[in-house]
C-alpha positions in Angstrom: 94.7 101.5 100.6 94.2 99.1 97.6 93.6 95.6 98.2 93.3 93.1 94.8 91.3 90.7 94.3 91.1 87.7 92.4 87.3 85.7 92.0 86.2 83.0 90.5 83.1 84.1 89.4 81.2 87.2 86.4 82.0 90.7 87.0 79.0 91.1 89.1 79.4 88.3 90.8 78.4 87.2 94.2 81.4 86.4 95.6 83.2 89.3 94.3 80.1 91.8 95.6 80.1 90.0 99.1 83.7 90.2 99.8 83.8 93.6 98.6 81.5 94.5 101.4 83.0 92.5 104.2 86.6 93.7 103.0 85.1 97.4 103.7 83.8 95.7 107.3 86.9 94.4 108.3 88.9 97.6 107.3 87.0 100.6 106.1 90.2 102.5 104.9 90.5 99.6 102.2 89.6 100.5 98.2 89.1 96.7 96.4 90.2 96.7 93.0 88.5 93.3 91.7 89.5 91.3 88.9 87.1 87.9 87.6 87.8 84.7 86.2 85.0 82.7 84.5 85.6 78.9 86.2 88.2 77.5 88.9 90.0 76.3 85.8 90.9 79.3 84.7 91.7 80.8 88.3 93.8 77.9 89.1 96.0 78.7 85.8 96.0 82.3 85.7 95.6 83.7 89.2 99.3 84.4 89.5 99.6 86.5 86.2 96.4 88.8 87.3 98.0 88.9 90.7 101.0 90.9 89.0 99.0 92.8 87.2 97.3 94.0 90.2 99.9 94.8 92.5 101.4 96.8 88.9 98.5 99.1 90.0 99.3 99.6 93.0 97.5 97.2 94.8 99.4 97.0 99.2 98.6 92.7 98.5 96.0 90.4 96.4 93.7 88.3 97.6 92.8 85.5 95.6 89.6 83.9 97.2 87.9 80.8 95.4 85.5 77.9 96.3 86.3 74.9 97.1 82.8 73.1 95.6 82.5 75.1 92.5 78.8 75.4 91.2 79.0 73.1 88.9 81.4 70.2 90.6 83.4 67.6 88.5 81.4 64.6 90.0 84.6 61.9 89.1 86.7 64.0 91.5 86.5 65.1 94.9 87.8 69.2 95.2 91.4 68.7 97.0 92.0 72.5 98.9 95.9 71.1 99.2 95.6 70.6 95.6 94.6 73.6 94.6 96.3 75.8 96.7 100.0 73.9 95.1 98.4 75.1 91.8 97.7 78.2 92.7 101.5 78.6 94.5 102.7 77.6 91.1 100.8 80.1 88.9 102.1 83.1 91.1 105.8 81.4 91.0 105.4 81.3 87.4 104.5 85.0 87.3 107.3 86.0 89.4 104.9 87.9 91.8 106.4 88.8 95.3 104.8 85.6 97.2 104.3 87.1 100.7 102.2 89.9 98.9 99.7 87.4 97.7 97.1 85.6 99.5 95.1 82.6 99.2 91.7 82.1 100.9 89.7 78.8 100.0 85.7 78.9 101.0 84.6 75.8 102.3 82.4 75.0 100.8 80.6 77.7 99.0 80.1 81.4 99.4 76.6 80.4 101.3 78.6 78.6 104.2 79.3 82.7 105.4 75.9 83.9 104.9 74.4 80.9 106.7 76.7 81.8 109.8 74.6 84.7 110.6 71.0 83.6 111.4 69.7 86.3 112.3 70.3 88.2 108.8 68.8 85.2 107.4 65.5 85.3 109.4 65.4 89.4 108.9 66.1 89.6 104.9 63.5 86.1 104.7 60.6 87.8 107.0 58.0 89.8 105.9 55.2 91.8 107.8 52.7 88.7 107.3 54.9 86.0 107.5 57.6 85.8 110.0 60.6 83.2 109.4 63.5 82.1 111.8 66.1 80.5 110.5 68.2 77.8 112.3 71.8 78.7 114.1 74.0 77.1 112.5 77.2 77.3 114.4 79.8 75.3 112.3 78.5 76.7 108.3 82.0 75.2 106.9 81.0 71.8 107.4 77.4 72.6 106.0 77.1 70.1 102.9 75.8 72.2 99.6 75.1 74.9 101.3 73.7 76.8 98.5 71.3 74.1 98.2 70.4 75.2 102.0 70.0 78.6 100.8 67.7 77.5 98.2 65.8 75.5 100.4 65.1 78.2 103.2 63.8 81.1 100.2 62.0 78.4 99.1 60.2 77.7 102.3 60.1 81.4 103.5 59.7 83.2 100.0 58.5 80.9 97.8 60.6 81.7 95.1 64.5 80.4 94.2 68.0 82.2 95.5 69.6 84.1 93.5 73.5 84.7 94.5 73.9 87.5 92.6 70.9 89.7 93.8 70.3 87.9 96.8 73.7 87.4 98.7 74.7 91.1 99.3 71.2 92.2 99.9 70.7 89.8 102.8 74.2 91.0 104.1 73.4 94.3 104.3 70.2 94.0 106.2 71.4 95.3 110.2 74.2 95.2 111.2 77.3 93.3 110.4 78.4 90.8 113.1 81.7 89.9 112.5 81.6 87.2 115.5 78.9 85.2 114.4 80.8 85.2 110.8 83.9 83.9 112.4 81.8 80.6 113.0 83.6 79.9 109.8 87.2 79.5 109.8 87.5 80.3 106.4 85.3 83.5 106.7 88.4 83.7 109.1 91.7 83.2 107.1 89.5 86.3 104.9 89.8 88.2 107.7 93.2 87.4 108.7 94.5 88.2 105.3 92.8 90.8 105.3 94.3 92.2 108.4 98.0 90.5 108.4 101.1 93.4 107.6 102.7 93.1 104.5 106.3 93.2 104.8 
């Protein structure tokens, strides 16, 4: 089964490789067919014509999946999820896309809020044979503030070195197993899920 997808991020990017993965978690029969635009800006305008374009293809539904603190946040103005979802609504109206066939999932905050929900990935991709690290539960990861400035923080500390999203992200998920409950600490991690699992009519 093809499922679209619609990021806000490079062609390698980490939200696109980490969703990718977890798509093939939730539903191993599923084939993503990914498509990237470069900001929010540019999702927010042109998600609904890519979203036509991929269920041309023959995508079953499109996800489109975005964050709601973008890297690089507009400091004058506060991200509005409501906002940007009415945006997004209006860019797939505009594109005459079949509605119930498109899906919107908002990660709040970041990308880094899912792989903070799973400690115990953390402390095993962070540990090495000399020096052990465990990081802290963390059972509500949505209302983590920054949290890719947490992720920074705990390579820094265990490591020594930076995070790197695009090398980093989808190498710590696929240390072990996945556990799909202790992702679910995060409701938008969630409505991924859910979309992900909901019948198309």
């Amino acid at each position: 089964m093809k499922v679209g997808f619609v990021f806000e991020c490079g062609p390698q990017g980490a939200d696109l490789q980490v969703c990718e993965y977890l798509a093939r978690k939730i539903r191993p029969e599923i084939t993503p067919v990914s498509r990237t635009l470069s900001n929010k800006d540019d999702l927010l305008k042109e998600a609904g014509r890519v979203a036509a374009l991929l269920l041309a293809e023959g995508c079953e539904r499109v996800l489109v999946v975005w964050d709601l603190r973008p890297a690089w946040p507009d400091m004058d103005k506060k991200p509005c999820r409501r906002e940007e979802r009415a945006a997004l609504l209006e860019a797939i109206a505009s594109a005459q896309v079949a509605s119930h066939r498109v899906f919107l999932v908002c990660v709040e905050q970041e990308l880094e809020s899912w792989l903070l929900a799973d400690e115990t990935k953390m402390s095993a991709y962070l540990s090495t044979a000399t020096r052990p690290y465990k990081a802290k539960k963390v059972k509500k990861p949505d209302e983590v503030k920054n949290p890719k400035s947490v992720m920074i923080e705990c390579f820094k500390e265990a490591r020594g070195r930076r995070y790197e999203d695009r090398t980093d992200a989808i190498k710590l998920l696929r240390v072990g197993e996945t556990n799909l409950q202790k992702l679910r600490r995060s409701p938008s991690f969630e409505r991924f899920e859910s979309k992900l699992k909901q019948p198309v009519f």
